[in-house]
Backbone bond lengths (Angstrom), bond angles and torsions (degrees), N, CA, C in turn:
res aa  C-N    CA-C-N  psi(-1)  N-CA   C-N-CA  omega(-1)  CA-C   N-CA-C  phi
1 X - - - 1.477 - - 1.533 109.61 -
2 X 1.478 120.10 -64.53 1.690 121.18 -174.86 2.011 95.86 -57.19
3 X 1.174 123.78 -33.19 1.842 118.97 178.16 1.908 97.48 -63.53
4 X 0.909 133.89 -28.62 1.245 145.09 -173.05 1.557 97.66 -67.18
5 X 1.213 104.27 -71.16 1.643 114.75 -158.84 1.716 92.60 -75.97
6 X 1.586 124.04 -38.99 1.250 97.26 -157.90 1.884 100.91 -80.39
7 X 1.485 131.17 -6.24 1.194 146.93 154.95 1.602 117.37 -30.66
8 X 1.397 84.65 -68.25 1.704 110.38 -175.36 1.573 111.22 -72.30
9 X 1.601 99.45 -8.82 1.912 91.06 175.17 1.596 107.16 -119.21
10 X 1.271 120.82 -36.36 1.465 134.81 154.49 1.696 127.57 -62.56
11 X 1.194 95.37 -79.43 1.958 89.09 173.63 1.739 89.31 -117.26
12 X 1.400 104.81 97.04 1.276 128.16 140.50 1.920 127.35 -98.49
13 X 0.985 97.89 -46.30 1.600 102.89 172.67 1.667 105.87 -79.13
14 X 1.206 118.80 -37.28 1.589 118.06 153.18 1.406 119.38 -27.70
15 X 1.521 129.89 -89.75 0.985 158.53 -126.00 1.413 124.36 -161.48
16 X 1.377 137.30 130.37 1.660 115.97 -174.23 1.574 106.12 -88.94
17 X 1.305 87.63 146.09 1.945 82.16 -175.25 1.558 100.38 -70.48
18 X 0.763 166.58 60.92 1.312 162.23 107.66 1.141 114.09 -61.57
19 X 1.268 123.13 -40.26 1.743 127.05 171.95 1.645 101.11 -62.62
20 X 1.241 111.17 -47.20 1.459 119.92 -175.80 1.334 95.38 -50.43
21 X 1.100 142.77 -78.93 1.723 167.53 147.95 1.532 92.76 39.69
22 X 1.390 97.73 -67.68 1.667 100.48 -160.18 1.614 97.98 -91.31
């Protein structure tokens, strides 16, 4: 969950945190 959010606030335009997710 916190790899999710810190995805979606850090590498969001990167990458979708869903990849992060798993």
């Amino acid at each position: 969950r916190l790899a999710l959010v810190f995805s979606h606030t850090s590498k969001y335009p990167d990458e979708p945190p869903l990849l992060k997710v798993k």
